[in-house]
C-alpha positions in Angstrom: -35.0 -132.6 -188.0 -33.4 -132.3 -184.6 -33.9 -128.7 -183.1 -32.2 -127.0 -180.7 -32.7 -123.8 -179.1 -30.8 -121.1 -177.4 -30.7 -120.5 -173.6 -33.2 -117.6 -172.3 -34.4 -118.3 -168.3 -37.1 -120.7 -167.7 -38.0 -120.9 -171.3 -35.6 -123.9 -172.1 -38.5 -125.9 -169.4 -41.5 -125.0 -171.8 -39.6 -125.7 -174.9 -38.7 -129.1 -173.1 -42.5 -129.8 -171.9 -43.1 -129.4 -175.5 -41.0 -131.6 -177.8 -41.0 -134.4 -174.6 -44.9 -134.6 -175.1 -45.0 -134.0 -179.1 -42.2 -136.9 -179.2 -39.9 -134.5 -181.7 -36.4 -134.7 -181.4 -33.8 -132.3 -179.9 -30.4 -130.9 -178.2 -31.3 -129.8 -175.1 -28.3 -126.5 -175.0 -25.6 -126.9 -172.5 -26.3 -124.1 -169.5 -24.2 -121.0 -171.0 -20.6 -121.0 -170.0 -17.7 -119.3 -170.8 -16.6 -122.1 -173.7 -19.7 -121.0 -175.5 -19.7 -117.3 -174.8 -15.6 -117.7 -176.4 -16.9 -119.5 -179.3 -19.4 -117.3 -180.2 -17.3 -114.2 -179.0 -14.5 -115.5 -181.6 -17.2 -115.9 -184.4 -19.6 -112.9 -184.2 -19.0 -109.4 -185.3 -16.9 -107.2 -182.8 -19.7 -104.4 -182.3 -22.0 -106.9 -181.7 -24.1 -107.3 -178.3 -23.6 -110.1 -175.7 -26.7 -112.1 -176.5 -25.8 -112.6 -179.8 -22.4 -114.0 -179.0 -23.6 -116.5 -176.4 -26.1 -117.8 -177.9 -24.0 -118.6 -181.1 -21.8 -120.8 -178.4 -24.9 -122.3 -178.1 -25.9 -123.2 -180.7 -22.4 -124.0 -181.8 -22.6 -126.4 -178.5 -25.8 -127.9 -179.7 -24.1 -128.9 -183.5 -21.4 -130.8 -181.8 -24.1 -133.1 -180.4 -26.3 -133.5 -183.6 -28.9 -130.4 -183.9 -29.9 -129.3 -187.3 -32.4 -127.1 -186.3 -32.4 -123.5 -184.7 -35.5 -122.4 -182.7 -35.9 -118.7 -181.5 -38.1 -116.1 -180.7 -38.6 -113.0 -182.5 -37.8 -109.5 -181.2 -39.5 -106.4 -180.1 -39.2 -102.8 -182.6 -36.4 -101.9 -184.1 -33.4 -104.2 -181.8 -30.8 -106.1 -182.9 -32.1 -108.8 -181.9 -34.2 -108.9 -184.7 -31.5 -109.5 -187.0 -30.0 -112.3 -185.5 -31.4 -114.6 -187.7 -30.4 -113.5 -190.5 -27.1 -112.9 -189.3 -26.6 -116.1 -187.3 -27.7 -118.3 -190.1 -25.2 -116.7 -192.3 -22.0 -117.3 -189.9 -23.6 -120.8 -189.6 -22.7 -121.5 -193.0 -19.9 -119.3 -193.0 -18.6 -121.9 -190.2 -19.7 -124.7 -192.3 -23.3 -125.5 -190.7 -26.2 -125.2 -193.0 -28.6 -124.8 -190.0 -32.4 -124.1 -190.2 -33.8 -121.6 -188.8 -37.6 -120.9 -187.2 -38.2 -117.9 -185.8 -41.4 -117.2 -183.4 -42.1 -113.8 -183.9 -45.0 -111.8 -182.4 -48.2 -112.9 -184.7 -48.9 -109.0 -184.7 -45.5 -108.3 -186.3 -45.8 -111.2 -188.8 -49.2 -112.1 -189.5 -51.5 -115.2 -187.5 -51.2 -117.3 -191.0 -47.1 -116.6 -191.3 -47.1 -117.0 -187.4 -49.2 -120.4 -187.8 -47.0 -121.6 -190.6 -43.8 -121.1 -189.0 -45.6 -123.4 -185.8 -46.9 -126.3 -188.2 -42.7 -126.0 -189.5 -41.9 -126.8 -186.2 -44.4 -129.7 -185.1 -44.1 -131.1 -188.4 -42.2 -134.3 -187.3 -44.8 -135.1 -184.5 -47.3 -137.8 -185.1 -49.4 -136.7 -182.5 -53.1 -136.0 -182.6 -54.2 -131.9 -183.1 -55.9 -132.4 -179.8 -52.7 -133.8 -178.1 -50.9 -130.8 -179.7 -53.6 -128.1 -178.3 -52.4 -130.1 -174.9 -49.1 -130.2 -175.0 -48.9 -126.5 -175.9 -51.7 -125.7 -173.0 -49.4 -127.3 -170.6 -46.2 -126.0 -171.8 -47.6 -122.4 -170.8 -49.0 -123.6 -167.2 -45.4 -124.7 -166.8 -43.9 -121.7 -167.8 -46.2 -119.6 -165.4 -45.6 -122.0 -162.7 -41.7 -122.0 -162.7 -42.1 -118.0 -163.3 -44.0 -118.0 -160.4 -42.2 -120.6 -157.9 -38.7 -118.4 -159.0 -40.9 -114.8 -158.6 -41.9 -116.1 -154.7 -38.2 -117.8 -154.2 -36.3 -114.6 -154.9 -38.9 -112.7 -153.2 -39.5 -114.5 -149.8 -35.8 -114.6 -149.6 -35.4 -111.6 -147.7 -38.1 -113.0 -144.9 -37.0 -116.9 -144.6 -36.3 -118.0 -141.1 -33.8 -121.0 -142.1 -31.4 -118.6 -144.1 -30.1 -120.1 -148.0 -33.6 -122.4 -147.9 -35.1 -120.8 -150.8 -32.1 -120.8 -153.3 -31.5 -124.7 -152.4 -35.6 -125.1 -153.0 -35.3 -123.0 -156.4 -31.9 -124.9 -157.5 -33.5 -128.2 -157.0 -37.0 -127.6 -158.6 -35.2 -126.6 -161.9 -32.4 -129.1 -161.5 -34.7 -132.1 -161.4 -37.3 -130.1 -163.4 -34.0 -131.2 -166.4 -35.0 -135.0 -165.7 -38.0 -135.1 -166.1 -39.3 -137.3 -168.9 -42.9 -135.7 -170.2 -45.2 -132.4 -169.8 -47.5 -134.1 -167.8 -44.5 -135.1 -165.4 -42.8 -132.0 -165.5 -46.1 -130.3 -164.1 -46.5 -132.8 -161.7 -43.1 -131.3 -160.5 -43.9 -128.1 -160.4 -47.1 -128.3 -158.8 -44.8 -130.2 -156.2 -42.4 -127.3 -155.5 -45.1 -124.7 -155.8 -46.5 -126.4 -152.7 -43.0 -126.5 -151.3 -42.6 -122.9 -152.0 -45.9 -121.9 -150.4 -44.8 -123.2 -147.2 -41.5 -121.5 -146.6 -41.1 -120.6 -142.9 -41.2 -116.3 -143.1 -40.6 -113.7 -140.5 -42.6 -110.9 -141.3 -41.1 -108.5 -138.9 -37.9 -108.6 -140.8 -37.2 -105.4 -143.2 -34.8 -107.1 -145.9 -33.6 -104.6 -149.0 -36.0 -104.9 -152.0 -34.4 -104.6 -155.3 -36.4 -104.6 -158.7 -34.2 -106.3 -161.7 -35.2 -104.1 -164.9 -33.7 -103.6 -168.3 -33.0 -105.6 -170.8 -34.8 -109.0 -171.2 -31.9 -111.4 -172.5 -29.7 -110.3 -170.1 -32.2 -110.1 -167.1 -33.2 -113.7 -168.5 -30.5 -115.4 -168.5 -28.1 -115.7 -166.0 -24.9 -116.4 -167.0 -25.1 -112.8 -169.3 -25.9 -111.4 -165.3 -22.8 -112.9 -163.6 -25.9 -114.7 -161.6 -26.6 -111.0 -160.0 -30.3 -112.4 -158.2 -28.3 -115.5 -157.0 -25.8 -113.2 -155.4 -28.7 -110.8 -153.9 -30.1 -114.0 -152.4 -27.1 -115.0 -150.8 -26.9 -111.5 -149.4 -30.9 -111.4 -148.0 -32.3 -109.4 -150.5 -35.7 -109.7 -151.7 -36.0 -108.8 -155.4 -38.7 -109.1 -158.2 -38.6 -109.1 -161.8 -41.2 -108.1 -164.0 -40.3 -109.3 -167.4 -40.1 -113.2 -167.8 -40.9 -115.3 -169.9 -44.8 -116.1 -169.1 -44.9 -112.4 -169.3 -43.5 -112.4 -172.8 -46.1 -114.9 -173.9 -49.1 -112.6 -173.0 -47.4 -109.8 -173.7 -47.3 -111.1 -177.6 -51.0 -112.3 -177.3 -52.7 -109.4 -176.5 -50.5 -106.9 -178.1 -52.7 -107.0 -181.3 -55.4 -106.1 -179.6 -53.2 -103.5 -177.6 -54.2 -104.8 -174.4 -50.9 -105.6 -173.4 -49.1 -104.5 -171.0 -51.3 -101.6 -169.4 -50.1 -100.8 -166.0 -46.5 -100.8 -167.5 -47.5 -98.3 -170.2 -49.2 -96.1 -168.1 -46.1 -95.8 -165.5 -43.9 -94.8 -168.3 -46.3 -93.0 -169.5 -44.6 -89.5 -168.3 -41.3 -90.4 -169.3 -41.4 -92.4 -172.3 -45.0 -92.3 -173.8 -43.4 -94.4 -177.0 -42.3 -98.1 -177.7 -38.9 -97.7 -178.8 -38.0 -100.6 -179.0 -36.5 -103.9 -177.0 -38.0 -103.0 -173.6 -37.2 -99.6 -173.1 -40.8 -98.8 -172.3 -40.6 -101.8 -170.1 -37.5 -100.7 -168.1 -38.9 -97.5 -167.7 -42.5 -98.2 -166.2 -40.9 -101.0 -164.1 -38.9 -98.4 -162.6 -41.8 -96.5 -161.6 -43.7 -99.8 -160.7 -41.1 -100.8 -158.4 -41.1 -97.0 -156.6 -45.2 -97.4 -155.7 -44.9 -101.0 -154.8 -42.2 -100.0 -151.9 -38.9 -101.0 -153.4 -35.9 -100.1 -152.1 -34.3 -99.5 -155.4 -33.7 -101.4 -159.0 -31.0 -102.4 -161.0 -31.2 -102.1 -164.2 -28.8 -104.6 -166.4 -27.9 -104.3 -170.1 -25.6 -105.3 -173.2 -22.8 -102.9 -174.7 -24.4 -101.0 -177.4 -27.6 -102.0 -176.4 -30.0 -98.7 -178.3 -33.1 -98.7 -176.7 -31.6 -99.2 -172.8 -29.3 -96.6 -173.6 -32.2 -94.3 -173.8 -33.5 -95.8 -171.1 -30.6 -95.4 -169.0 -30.4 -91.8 -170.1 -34.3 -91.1 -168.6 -33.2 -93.3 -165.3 -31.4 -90.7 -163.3 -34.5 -88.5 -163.5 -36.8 -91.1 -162.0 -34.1 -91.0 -159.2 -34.3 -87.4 -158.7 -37.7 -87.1 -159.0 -38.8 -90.4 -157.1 -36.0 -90.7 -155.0 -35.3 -94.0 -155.5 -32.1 -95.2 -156.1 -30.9 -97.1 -159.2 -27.8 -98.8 -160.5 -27.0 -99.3 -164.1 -24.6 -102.5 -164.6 -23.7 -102.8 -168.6 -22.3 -106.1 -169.7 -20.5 -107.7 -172.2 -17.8 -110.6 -172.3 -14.6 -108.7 -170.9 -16.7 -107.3 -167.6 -15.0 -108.4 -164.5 -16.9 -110.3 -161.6 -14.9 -108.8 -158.8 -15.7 -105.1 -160.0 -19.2 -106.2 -160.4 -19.3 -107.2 -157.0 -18.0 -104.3 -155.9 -20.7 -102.0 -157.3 -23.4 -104.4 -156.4 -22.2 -104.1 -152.5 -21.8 -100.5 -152.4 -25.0 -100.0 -154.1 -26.4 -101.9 -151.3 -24.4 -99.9 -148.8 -26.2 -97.2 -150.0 -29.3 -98.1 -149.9 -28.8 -99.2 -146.0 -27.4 -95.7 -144.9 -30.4 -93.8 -146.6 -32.9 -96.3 -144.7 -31.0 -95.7 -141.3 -31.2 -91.9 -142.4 -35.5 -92.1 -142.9 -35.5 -94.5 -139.6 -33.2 -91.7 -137.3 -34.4 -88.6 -139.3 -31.5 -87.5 -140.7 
């Protein structure tokens, strides 16, 4: 067995930690790029969303270099997304590739023995200890809330460094040499390293940088590539932005929704507009909208797939938050034919926007 996964944020570091300290074998996926989002465009259903197409090109990547084995997590309601497997699996072997597939679903959604099963499927091939398993797995999740956390304060402080660009180059290391490392135990070495680093980022407080929330859906706010790199682009522009949904968040998310603990300040901000799980994150999007509002944002962006359902309902509810809060916010939809420059466009006008209406509150217009 030699497993591969697809590309989803800083989860490709924890599925690393992993399988480098349980001593399985795997394709580590290519960063998503346009060859893959064309070869999984050309093989996937037109009406299908973005996520779906790229990571087929990854996983179409990942086959090219010997993976037999497909690793992905579940989904959330009734999504898409939670068909993939089913329907990746069978254009695998429609292409030719008899691929296996292990899905890590929510153990509320499937059950703690299924969700156990599927988990001994996976660490099968490992001859290490139960204890060194319980190890590896404890430090996989440190790493994942570390790298969450090193990225959260990156994007954040931003807006305040004194030596402009300094925390995108610290960020773009950390994860680039985060790649070499060669166990779990190392790789949290290195992030305890550039957590430090982070810490002591030279700020001016007296600045009053643009604060944009990132909301919507949680593939595309993920993963990059699927964003046209929209938080590298706010960096380069000063802005200080936060998102809520990552991938340590989807972890406790999971554990405690059983025992519906999860997730409590977000479903009590939505509470007035979307009292319901829907499905995907619409609930998410919504109360992270409101979240951003009381925590002094400047505005969000919310960022989605064509024909995604449940942030089409969101983005219907959005433009009454914005009345009723007002607080500006900017739908961008995406799929493979949308064009950077417009993109751009928007997301500088948007910004423009936001700028007059502070110089309006600051000269009492």
């Amino acid at each position: 067995m030699k497993i591969t996964f697809p590309n989803l944020g800083n989860s490709i570091f924890a599925a690393k930690a992993i399988f480098d300290g349980l001593g399985i074998e795997y394709v580590m996926p290519t960063p998503s790029n346009n060859r893959a989002l064309e070869l999984g465009a050309f093989s996937s259903p037109e009406e299908i969303c973005l996520p779906y197409k790229i990571m087929l090109g990854n996983y179409i990547e990942s086959i090219e270099r010997g993976a037999d084995t497909v690793i992905i997590t579940g989904s959330c309601g009734p999504c898409r997304y939670g068909e993939y497997c089913e329907l990746q699996m069978n254009m695998m072997k429609t292409l030719g590739h008899n691929l296996e597939f292990i899905v890590i679903d929510n153990p509320g959604s499937i059950g703690k023995k299924e969700f156990m099963a599927r988990i001994n499927r996976l660490v099968s091939t490992s001859d290490k200890s139960s204890s060194k398993k319980v190890r590896v797995a404890l430090n996989a999740y440190k790493i994942i809330k570390m790298i969450d956390e090193i990225e959260r304060k990156a994007r954040y402080k931003v807006g305040f460094e004194i030596n402009k660009g300094e925390c995108k180059s610290i960020l773009n290391r950390c994860k680039s040499e985060a790649l070499d490392c060669k166990t779990d135990i190392e790789m949290l070495k290195h992030f305890k390293k550039y957590m430090d680093i982070i810490n002591n980022v030279g700020i001016n407080l007296d600045k009053k940088p643009i604060k944009i929330a990132i909301i919507g859906e949680i593939y595309t706010i993920l993963e990059p590539f699927s964003n046209l790199y929209i938080e590298d682009k706010l960096m380069d522009y000063g802005v200080s932005t936060y998102r809520g949904l990552t991938p340590s968040w989807w972890i406790k998310d999971a554990v405690l929704s059983p025992l519906k603990l999860n997730s409590l300040k977000l479903r009590s901000a939505s509470k007035e507009y979307l009292p319901l799980y829907i499905g995907g994150h619409a609930r998410e999007c919504i109360g992270e909208a409101i979240l951003a509002k009381k925590k002094g944002f400047d505005g969000a962006i919310q960022l989605y797939p064509v024909g995604c359902m449940p942030e089409i309902v969101s983005h219907a509810i959005l433009p009454n938050i914005s009345k009723d809060k007002d607080f500006p916010i900017m739908t961008l939809i995406l799929d493979e034919m949308t064009g950077e420059a417009g993109f751009v466009t928007r997301l500088e006008a948007f910004l423009d926007l936001i700028e007059r209406k502070s110089e309006d509150v600051l000269f009492g217009n």
